[in-house]
VEXRO-820816 format. One record per residue: residue in one letter; x, y, z of N, C-alpha, C, O in turn. Coordinates in pm, whole numbers, plus 50000, padded with zeros to 5 digits. Example, Ala and Ser with C-alpha at 12.3 -4.5 7.8 and 13.67 -1.06 7.14 Angstrom:
! residues 2
A513194943150780512304955050780513204967050780514244966850846;S512854977550708513674989450714512905000350787513415011450804;
//
This chain:
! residues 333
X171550071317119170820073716995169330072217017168550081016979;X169020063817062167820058317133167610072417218166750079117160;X167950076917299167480089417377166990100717260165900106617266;X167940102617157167600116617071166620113516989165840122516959;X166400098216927165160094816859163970097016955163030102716899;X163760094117084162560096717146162830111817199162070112117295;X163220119617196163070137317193163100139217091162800151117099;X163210137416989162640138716857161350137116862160560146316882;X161110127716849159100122716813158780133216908158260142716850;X158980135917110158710143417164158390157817159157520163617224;X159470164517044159430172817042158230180716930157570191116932;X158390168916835157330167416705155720167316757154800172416694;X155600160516882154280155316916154120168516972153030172016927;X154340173417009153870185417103153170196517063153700204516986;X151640198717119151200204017034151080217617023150320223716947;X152010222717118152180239917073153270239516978153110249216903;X154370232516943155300235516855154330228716695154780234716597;X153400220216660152700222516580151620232716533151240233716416;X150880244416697150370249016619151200260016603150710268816533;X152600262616658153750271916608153840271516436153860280316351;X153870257816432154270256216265153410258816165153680262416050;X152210256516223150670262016127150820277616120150770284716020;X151080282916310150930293216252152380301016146152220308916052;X153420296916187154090302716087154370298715918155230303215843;X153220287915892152850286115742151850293715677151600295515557;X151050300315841149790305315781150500325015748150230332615655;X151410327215866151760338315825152560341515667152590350815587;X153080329715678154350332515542153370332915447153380343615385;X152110321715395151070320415277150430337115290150460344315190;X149990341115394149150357315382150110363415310149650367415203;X151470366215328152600375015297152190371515189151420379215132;X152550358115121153180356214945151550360814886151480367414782;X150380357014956149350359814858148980377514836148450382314735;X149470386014973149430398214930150130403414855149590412014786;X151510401114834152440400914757152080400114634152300409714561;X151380387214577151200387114469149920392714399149700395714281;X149140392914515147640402614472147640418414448146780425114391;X149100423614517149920435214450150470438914364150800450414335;X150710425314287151660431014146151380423014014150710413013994;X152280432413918151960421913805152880423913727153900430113757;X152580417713587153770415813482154260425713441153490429213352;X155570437413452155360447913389155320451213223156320445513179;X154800456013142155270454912992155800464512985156020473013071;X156230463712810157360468912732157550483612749158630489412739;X156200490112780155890502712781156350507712911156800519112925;X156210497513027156510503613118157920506713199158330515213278;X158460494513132159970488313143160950503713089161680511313152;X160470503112931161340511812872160950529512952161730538812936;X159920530713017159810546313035160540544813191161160555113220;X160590536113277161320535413390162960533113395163760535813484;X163180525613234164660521913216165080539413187166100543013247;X164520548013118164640564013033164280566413176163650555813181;X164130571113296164040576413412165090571213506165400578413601;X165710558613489166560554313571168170561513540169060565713613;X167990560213393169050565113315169260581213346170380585313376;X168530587013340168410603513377168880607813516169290618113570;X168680597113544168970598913709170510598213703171130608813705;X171060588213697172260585513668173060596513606173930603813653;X172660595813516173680614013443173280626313522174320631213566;X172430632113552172440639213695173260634913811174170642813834;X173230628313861174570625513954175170623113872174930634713838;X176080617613759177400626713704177930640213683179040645113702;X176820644813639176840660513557177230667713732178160675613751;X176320662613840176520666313995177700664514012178290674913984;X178490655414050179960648614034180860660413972181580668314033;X180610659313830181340666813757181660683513778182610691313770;X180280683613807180570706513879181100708413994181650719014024;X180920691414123181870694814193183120694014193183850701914253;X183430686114138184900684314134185530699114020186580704814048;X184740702913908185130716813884185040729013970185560740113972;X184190722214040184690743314158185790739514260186460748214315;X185910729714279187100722814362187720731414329187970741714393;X188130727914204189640726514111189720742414071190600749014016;X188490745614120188050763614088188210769013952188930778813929;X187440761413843187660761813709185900770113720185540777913631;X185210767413814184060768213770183420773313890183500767413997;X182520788813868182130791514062180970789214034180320791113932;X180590782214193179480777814274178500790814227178870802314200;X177090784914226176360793514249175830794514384175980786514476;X174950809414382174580815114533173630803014603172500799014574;X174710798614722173560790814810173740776214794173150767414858;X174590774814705174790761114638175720749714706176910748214676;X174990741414806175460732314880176420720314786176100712414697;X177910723814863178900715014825179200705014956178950708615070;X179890689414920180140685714998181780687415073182420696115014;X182250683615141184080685015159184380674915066185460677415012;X183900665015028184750656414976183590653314802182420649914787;X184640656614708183150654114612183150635614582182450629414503;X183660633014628183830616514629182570609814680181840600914637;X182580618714805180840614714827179460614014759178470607114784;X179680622614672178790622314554179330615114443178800619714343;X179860609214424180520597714326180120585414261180660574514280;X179040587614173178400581914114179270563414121178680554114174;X180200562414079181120552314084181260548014205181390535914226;X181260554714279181690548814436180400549514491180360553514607;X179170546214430177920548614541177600532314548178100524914463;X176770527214647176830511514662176160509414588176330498014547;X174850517814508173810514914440173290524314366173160535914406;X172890519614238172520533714155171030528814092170740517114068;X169950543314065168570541014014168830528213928169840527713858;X167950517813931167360509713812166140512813788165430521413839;X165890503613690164610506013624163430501613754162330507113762;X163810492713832162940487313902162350495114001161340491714063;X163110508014018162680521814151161890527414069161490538014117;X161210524413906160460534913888159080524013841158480526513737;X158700512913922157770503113865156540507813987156880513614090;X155590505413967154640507414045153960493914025153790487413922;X153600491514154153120477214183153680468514101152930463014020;X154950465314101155660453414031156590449014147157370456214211;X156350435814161157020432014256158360425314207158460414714144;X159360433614249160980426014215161840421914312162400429514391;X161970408814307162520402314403163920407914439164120411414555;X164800408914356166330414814382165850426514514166140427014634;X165140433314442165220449114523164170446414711164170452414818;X163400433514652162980432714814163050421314898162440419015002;X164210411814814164600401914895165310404515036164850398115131;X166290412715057166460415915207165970421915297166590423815401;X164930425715280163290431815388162880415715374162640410415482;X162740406415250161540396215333162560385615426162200378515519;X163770386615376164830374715454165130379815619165550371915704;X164850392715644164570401115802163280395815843163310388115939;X162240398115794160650393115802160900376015836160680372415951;X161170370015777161860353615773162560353515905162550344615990;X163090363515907163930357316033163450360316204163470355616318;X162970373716110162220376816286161310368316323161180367516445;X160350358816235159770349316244160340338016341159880331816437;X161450338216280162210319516321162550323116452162270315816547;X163100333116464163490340216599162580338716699162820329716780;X161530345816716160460342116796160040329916779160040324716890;X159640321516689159480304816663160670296716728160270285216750;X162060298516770162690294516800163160294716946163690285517008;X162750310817002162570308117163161390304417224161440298417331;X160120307717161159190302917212159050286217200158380280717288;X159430280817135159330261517127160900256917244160800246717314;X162120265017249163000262217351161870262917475161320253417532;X161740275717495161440276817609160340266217667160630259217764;X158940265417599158260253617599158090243017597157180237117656;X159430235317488160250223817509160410218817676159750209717724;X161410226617750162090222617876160920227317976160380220018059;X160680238917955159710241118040158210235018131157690235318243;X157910227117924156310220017998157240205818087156560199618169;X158000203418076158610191118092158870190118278158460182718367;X159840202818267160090203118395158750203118498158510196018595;X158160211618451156420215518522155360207718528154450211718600;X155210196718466154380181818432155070170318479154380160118482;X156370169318521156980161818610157720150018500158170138818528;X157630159218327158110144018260159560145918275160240137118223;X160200155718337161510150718292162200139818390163240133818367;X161470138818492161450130718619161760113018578162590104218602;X160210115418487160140105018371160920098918341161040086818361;X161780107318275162790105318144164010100618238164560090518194;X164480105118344165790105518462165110085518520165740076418573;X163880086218482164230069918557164650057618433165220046818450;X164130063618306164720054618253165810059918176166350051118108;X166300070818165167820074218168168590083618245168900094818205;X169020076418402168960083318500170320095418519170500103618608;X171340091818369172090105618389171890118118323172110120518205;X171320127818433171130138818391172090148718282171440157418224;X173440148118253174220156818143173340149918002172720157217924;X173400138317990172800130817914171820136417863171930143017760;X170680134817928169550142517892169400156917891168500162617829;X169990160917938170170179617920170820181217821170560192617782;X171820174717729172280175117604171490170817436171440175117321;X170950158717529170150150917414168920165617394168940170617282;X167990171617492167030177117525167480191817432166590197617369;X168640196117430169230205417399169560205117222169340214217142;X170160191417197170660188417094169700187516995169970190216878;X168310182817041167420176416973166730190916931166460194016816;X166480199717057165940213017011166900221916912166210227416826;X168070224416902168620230816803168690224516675168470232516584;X168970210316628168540200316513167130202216464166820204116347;X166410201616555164660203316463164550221416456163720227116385;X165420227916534164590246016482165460243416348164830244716244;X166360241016342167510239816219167070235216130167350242516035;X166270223516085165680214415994164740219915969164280217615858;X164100228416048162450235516051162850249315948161990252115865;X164080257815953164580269015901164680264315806163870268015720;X165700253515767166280256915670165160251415517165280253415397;X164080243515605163090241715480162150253915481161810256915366;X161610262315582160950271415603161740283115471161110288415379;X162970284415492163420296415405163640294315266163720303215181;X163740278815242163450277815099162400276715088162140279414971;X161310273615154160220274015066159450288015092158440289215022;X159700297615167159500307515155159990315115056159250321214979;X161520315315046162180326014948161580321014825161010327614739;X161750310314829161410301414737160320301214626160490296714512;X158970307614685157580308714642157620325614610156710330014539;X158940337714673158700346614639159310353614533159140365314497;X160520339014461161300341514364159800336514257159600342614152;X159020327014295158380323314169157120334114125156460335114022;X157090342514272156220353614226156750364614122156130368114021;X157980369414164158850376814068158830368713927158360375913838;X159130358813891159120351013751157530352613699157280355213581;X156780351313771155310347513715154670362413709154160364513600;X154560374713811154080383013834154790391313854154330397113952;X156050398213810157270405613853158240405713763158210406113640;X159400405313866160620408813791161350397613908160980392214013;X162460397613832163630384913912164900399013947165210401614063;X165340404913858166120418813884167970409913897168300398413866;X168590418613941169790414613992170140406014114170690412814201;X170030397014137170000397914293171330391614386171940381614349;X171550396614470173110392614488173280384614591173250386114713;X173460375614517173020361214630174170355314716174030345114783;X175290362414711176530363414770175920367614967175600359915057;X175980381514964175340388915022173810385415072173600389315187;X173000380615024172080374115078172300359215172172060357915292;X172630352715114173340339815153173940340615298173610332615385;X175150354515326175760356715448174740363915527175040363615646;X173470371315499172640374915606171630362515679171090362015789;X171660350215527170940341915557171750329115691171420321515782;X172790333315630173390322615733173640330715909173590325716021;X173910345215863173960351516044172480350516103172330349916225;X171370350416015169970348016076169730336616124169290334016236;X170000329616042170210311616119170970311416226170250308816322;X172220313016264172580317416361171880323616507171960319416623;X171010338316432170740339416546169190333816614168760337016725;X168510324516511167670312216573167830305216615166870301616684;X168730298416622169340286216719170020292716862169940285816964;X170770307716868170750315816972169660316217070169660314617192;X168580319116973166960324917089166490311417114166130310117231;X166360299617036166240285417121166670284617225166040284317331;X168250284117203169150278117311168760289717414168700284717526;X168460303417417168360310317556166760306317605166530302317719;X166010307417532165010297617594164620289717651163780290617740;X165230279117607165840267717661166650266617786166690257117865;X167380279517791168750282417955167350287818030166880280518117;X166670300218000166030302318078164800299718138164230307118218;X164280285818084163270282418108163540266618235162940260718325;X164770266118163165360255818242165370262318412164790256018500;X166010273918439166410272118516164670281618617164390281318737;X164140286718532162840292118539162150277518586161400278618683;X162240269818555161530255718576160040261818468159140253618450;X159950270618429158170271018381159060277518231160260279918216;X157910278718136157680283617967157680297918037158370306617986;X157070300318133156690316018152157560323618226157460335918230;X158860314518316160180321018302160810333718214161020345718235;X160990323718095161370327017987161010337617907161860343917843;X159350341117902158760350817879158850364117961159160375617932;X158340355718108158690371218208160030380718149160120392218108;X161080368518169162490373918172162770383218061163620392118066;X162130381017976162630388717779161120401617851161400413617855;X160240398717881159660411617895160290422718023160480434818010;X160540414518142161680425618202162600431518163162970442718199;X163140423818073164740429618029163660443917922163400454517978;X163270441917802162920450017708162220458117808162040468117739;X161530461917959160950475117983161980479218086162300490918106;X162500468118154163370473918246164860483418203165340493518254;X165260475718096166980477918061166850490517913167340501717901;X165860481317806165970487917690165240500217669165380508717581;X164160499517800163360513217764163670520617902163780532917901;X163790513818013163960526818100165320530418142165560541518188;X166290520418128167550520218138167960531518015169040536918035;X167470534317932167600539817781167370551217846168230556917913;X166000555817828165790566517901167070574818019167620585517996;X167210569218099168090572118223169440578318181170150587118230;X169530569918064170720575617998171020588017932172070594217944;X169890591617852169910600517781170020610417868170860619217851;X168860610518011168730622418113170190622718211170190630818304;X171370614218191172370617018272173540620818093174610626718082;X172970616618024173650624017890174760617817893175820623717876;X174670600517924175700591617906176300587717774175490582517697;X177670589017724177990589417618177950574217591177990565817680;X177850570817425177410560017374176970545217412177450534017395;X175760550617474174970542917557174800534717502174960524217564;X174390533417354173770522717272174650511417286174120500717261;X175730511017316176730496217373176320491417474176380479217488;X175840499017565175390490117686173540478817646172820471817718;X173490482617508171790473517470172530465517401173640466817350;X171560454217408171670438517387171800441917253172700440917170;X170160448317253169510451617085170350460416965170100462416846;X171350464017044172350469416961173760459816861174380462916759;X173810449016941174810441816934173970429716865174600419216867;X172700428716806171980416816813171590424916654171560415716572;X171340436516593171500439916481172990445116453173060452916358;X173810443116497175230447916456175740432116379176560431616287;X175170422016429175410411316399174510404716327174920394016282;X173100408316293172700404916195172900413916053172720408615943;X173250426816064173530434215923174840436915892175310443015796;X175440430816001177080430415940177880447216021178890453215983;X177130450016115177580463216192176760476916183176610481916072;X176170483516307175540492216316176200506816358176860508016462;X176050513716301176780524416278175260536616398174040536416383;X176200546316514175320548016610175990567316581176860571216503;X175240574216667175470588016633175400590316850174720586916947;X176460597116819177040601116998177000618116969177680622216875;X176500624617021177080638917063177380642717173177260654817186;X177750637117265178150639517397179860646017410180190653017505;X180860642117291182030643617251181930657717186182970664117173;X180900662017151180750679217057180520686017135179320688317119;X180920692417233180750702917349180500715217254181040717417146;X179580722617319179280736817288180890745517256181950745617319;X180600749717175182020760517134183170749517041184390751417038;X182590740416983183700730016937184390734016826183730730616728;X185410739716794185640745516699185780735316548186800728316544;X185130734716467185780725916361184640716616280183630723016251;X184650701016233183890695316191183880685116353184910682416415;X182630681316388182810669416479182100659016430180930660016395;X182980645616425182050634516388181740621716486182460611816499;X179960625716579179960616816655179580605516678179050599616772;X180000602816559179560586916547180600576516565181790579016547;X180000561416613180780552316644180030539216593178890537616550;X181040530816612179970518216516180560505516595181660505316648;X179930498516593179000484416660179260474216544178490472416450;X180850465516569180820458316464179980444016480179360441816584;X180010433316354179350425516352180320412316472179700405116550;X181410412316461182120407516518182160410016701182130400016773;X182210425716768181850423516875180490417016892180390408516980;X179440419916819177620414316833178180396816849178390390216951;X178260394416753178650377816762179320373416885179030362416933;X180360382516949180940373117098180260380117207180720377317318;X178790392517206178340392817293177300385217291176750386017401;X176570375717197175430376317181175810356417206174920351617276;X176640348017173177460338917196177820338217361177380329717440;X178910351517398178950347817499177520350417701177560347117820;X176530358317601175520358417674175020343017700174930338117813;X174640334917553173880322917526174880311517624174430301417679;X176130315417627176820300317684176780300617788176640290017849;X176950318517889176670316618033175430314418064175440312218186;X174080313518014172630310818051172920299118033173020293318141;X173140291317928173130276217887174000268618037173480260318112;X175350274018049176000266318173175440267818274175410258318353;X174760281018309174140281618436172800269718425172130266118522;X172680266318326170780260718295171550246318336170970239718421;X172590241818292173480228918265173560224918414173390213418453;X173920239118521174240233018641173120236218714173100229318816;X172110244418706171060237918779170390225818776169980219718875;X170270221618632169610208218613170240196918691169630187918747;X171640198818687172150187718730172210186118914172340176318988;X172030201518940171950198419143170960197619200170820189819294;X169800207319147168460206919157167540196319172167340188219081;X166890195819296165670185819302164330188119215163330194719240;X164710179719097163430181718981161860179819020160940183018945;X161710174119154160940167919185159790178919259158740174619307;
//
């Protein structure tokens, strides 16, 4: 206990993970003050001529709905030129995930419902980078300044301290999030109340992106953390994420397209790393539609949230074990 209380204070004292925290108070305050220097209260006048535009919309896609399903049924012919779908279900006012509100026709009114999941992505890409850059820096200045040397004489078993060191860094990014996102979301629900709109907001569905984002911050710690470990330096860690993104994601990408490898997008990290933060990414293949294909071809394939989670898991545990057993054979010295 005594070990995780002093990597605690350690980790607190350090003064790049404080000016990490300035700077990501100073980014979130710019956001909420542009935010709110953008919008304002809407009134009665404006409410009711956007609610009478939202509404119009809506009975147009019925009245749409309705002529298709009459030429279907061939009660009623198409006019010249007049794009139908195969299925009029697709146009199905009832079955669409989302229909006009009043709030798509506000100009400069800021409504939280409609842009809470753009700022909870913004939030997270934040923590994300805040969370490998303090791993990586954590183990890194340590190993490279000779304190972990330190730390091995007065607690000379190493699993010990590679756990405590580990434990202590996923507990404080965790404690750091989970006040960071309330008081972020937090200040942008009170902009909507004060200067906006509050709207519908479906906090079901928010809640589960909020919790796979948390998730994947304590991910980019902990690989930080593997690869800085075994990097012995902070700049390991960095090299390594900038090789991979020019080596794999952009020229490996490339390579693909010019050998016209079919659904390449499985072989990127970055594929499986938003499949799992939005709940599954849906990808477009034409390599399966050969010239002369007779028929409808549909080349798409999708990237569930579930494979993302055991690639993105089982990437983090083999860096972490490999980081686990260098520390422990390795002359730190």
């Amino acid at each position: 206990m005594n070990l995780v209380r002093a990597e605690l204070e350690r980790l607190a004292a350090r003064r790049f993970v404080q000016l990490m925290v300035v700077l990501l108070g100073v980014a979130f305050a710019l956001t909420a003050v542009i935010t709110l220097g953008g919008s304002h209260r809407p009134t009665a006048v404006e409410l009711s001529r956007a609610e009478v535009r939202a509404a119009n919309d809506v009975r147009e896609m019925e009245l749409a709905f309705d002529r298709c399903v009459r030429i279907k049924e061939s009660s009623l012919s198409p006019g010249e030129d007049e794009y139908l779908p195969r299925d009029c279900a697709q146009i199905d006012p009832a079955r669409a995930e989302s229909l006009p509100t009043a709030a798509d026709y506000l100009v400069d009114v800021f409504v939280f419902a409609e842009e809470a999941e753009s700022l909870l992505y913004f939030l997270i890409a934040f923590l994300v980078l805040f969370g490998f850059l303090v791993g990586a820096s954590y183990i890194g200045a340590d190993l490279n300044s000779g304190g972990v040397m330190n730390l091995l004489l007065w607690r000379p078993r190493r699993s010990a301290v590679f756990a405590a060191k580990l434990g202590t860094l996923l507990g404080g990014v965790l404690g750091l999030s989970v006040l960071a996102s309330a008081a972020y979301l937090g200040a942008f629900w009170l902009i909507g109340q004060a200067s906006g709109l509050i709207g519908r907001t479906d906090w079901s569905s928010l809640a589960g992106q909020w919790g796979r984002g948390l998730a994947l911050v304590l991910l980019a710690a902990a690989l930080g953390f593997a690869i800085a470990t075994v990097g012995r330096h902070t700049s390991a860690a960095l090299g390594a994420v900038a090789a991979y993104l020019v080596v794999w994601e952009l020229g490996a990408r490339m390579v693909f397209e010019i050998l016209d490898v079919g659904q390449s997008d499985r072989f990127m990290l970055s594929s499986y790393l938003a499949a799992w933060l939005t709940g599954g990414v849906r990808f477009w293949d034409g390599s399966g539609c050969t010239t002369g294909f007779d028929g409808f071809c549909d080349g798409s394939y999708t990237v569930t949230w579930m494979s993302g989670l055991v690639v993105l898991l089982a990437l983090t545990g083999a860096l972490v074990a490999g980081a686990f057993t260098v520390f422990r054979r390795r002359d730190l010295i």
